[in-house]
N, C-alpha and C positions, 0 to 999 in steps of 0.2 A: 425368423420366427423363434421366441426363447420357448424350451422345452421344459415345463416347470416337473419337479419331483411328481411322484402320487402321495399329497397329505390326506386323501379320503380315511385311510386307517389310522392314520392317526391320531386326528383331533387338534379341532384349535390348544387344547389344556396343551398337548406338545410343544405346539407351536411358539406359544407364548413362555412356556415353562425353559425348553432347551434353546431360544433363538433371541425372541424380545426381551425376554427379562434378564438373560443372563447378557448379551451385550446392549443393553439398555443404556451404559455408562458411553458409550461412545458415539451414541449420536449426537449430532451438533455439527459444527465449525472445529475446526482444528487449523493450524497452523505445522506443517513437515518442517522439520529441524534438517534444512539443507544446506548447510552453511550461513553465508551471505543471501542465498537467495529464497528462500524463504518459501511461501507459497500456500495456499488457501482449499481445503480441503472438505468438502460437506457428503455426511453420513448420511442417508436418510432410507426408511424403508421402505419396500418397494416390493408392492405386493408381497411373496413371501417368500422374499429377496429382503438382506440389509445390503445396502451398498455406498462404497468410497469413491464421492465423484470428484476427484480434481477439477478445480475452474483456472483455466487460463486463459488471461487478454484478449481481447482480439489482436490481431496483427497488427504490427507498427506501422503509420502512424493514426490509423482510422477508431481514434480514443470511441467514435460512439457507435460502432458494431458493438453485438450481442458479444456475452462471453461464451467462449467454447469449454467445451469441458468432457474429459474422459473418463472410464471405471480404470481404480486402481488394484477394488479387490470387491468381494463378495462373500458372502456367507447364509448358506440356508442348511436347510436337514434333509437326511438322508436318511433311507428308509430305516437305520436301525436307530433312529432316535437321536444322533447325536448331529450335531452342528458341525459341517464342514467349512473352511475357508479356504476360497481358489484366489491369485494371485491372477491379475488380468493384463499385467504391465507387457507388454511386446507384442506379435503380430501372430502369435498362433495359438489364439483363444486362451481361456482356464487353465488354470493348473495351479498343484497343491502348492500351499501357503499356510500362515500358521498369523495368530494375532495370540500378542498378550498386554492383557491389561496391567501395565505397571503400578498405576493409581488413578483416583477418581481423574482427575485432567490430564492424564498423559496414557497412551498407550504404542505400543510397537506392532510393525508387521516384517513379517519375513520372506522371503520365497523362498522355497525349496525345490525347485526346478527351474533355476537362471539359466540353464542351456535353453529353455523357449526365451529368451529376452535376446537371443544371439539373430543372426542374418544369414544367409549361405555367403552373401559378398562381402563378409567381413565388418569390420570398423567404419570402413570408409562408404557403404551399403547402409549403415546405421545412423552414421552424420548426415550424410544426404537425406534419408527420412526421416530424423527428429528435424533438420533444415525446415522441411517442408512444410511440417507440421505445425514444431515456434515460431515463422517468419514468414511462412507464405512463400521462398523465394527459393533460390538457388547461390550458395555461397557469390556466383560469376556476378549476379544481379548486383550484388553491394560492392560498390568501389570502396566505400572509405573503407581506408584501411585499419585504423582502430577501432572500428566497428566489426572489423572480420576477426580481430582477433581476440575481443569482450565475447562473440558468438561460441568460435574453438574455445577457449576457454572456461564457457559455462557447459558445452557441453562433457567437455572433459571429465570437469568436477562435476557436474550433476549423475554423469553417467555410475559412477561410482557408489551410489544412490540405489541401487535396481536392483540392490539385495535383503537390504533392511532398512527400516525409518523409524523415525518415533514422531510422534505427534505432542503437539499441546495444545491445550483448548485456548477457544477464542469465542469471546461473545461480541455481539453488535451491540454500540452504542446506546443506553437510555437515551429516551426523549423527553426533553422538556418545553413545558406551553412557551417557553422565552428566549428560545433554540434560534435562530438566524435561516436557519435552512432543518428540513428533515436532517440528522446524523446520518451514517452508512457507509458503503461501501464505495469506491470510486477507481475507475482506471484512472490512470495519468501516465502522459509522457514524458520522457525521462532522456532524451537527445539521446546517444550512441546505444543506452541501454534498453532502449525501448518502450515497452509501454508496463508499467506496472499496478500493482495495487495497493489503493492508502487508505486508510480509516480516518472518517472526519468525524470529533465529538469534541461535543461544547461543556465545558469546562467555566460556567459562569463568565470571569470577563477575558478569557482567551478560546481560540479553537485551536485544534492539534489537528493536525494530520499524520497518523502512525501507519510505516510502511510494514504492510503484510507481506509484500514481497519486495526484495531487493537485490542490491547491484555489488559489486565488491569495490565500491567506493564509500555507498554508503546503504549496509546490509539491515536485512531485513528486521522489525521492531525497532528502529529509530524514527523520531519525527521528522518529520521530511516540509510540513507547515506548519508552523505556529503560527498565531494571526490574533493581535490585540485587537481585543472588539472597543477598547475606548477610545483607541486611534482612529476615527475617522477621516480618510482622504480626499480629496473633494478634485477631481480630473479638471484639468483644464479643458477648453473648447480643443474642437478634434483638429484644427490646425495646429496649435500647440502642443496638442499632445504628438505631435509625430516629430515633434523635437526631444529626442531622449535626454538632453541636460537640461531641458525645461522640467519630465519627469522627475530627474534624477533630482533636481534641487530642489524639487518639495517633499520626494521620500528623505531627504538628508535633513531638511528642517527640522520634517517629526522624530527623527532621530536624534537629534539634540535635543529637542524637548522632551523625550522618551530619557534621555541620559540626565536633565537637570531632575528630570521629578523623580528616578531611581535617588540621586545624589541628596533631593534635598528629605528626600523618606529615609534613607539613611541617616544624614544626619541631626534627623528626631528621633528615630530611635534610639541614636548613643545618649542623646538627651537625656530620654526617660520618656520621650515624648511621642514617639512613634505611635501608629494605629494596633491595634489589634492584631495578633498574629491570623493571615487571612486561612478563611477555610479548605477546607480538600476540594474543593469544587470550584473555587479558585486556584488563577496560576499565579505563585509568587513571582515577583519582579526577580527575573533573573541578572546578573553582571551587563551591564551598557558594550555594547557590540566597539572590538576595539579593532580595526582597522592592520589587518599585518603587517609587518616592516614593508616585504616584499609585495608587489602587488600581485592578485589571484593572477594566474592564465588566463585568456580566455579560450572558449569554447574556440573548436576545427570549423572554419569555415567550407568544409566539404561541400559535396553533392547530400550528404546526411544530415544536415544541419547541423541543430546544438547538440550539447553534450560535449565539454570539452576532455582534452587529450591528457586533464592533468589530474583535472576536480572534477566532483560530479555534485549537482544540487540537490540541498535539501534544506530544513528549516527550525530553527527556535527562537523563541524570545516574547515579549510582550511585556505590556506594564500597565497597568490599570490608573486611572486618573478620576477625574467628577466623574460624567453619567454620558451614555453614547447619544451622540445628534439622535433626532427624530429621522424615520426612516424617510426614504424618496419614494415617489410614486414607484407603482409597478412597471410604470412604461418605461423607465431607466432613460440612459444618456448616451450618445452617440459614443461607440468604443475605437479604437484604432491601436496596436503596435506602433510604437514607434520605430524610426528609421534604426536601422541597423539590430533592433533585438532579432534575435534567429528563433524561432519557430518549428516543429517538428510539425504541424496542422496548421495551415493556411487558412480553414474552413472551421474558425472560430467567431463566436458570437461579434454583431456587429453592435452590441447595445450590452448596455450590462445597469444591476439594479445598484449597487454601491461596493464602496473599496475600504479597504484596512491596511494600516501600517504592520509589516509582519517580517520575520529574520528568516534567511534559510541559512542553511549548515551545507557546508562546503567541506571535501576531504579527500587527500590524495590516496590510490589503492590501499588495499587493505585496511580502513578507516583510518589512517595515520594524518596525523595534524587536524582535527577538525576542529574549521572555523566557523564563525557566527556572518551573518551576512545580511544586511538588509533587503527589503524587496516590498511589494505591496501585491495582495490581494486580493480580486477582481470576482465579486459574484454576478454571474451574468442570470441565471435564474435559478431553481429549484432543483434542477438534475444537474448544474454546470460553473464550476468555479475557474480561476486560471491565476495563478502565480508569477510575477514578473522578478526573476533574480537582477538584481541589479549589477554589480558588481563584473556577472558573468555573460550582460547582454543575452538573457535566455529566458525565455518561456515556456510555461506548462500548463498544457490544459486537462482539465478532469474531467470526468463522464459519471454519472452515477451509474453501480448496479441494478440492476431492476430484477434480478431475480430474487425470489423469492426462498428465506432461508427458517426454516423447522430447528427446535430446541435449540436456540443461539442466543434466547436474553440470557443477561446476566442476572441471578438472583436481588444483587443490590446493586446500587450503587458503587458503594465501597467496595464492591466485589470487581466491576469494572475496571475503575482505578487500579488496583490491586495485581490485576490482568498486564495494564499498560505497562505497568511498572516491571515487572516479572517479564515479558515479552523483549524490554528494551535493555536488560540488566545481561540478558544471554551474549549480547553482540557489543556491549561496552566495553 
């Protein structure tokens, strides 16, 4: 049972004067500057309470449980008028904390009493309950062994965290009437790394998927799918499709004709002859995906699936051409994985409504070497997409958020854009 202040003498004018109005700037979505790993933060007030709710994942690999989400900090008034902020992070309640607002989109908080964020049993008392908490499990339950030590190592560096952060703002995607799917927010699985969160928004003739949270392969505010909406794919019958060189040969075709039509738009432009420099709303045709000397890794065939030992997947590219096929019915087309791609969810859609030619990006630790990658795009319905990395025999399937988020549009458009760019420029 929470025990709220006595605001009877005071008056809502207080209220609204030393609590609402003055951190009015920081409700919304934010985005914690935690390295590589990023992570997804909503403000919202609460009765006459503001409060910092971290959302995270559900547990790897069950992409379509609800997300969970904890208080990071809190701020209401105290009887002599001013605005207190308590710090919520550890296991023995409130305690003093301080926020400053840097500027209109970014602000910090601090604690000032990190001895409540400590354990009587130490470090190893601390692992074991942040374990439980991100994964559901007990370090013993996970064999792979590069999975145990992507886990020690996030907690490591995140733990370093639990004294001061900064935020920056983040808004949810505009929708438009010509959108493919609603935009938003979405879990996805991510093989060793677990389960993450990507922003899907449409971009006239590409979608992006931009990771809110990430991996130290490939960290947080990089796009992780790109997905040419001109490229339509067209699945073979599901006998065939469980042939992956039969996949593989028709994502490789639209790849070359994805590379002649970059090549022959190039050269009309040196011409003089090219199209119209395209809009912001469009995605310019980026470099044709070139194939490394050496070939990728692949993913550990563990007890954990994908997610390989070397690279970790992600996504760019696209290229606009005539005008996209007429859509298929809603009943969609028998789906199937093909033999040998790895999986983190077995319990993904057996139908899907249509597919896109689309690049992931690929990159050894610490984002070093990233490469472009082909792969194709798989929308099964309205809450549920799934990404087929080629190169890396891996798949990912997405879940949409469903919860429900306060003061998160972006004023414009162009303010949007602007966001993505800024978000993805920190981790380049």
């Amino acid at each position: 049972m929470r025990i709220l202040p006595d605001y009877e003498h005071m008056g809502y004018r207080d209220v609204y004067t030393c609590l609402l109005h003055r951190y009015r700037h920081i409700l919304g979505l934010w985005q914690p500057d935690i390295g590589p790993y990023g992570g997804l933060l909503n403000v919202v007030v609460d009765g006459l309470f503001i409060i910092g709710w971290m959302y995270l994942p559900p547990h790897d690999p069950h992409v379509d449980d609800p997300m969970r989400f904890k208080p990071l900090f809190r701020i209401h008034l105290m009887e002599r008028k001013s605005a207190t902020v308590e710090c919520m992070y550890g296991h023995k309640g409130p305690h003093n904390g301080h926020i400053q607002i840097v500027k209109k989109d970014e602000f910090s908080t601090k604690c000032n009493q990190t001895d409540h964020h400590r354990m009587s049993g130490g470090r190893q008392e601390e692992f074991r309950t942040w374990l439980r908490e991100e994964w559901g499990r007990t370090l013993e339950d996970i064999f792979h062994e590069h999975m145990q030590e992507l886990i020690l190592m996030k907690f490591i560096y995140t733990s370093q965290y639990d004294n001061c952060l900064t935020y920056r703002r983040i808004y949810l995607p505009p929708r438009r009437p010509d959108d493919l799917i609603k935009p938003g927010l979405f879990k996805g699985t991510y093989g060793s790394h677990g389960l993450e969160i990507v922003m899907l928004s449409f971009h006239g003739k590409c979608a992006k998927g931009t990771k809110i949270t990430g991996d130290p392969n490939i960290p947080a505010g990089q796009q992780t799918v790109e997905i040419d909406l001109m490229h339509r794919i067209q699945l073979p019958d599901v006998e065939n499709l469980r042939n992956f060189n039969e996949l593989s040969r028709i994502i490789l075709e639209v790849r070359e004709q994805v590379r002649q039509e970059q090549q022959q738009q190039q050269e009309g432009q040196e011409e003089g002859q090219g199209r119209a420099r395209p809009s912001a709303r469009e995605c310019p045709p980026g470099p044709a995906y070139q194939k490394p000397e050496q070939p990728v890794p692949a993913p550990a065939r563990g007890a954990e699936g994908g997610g390989g030992t070397e690279k970790s997947v992600e996504a760019v590219g696209g290229v606009p051409r005539a005008a996209p096929e007429p859509a298929p019915s809603e009943a969609g087309q028998p789906f199937v994985l093909p033999a040998g791609v790895i999986s983190r969810n077995e319990d993904y859609p057996r139908t899907c409504r249509m597919c896109f030619y689309g690049t992931g990006l690929i990159a050894g630790h610490g984002f070093t070497s990233p490469e472009r990658t082909p792969g194709i795009f798989i929308l099964f319905d309205e809450d549920r997409f799934g990404f087929i990395w080629l190169e890396l025999k891996s798949f990912s399937l997405y879940s949409r958020i469903k919860a429900t988020f306060q003061n998160a549009e972006p004023p414009s458009p162009e303010a949007f854009d602007e966001m993505l760019k800024n978000i993805q420029s920190l981790t380049t």
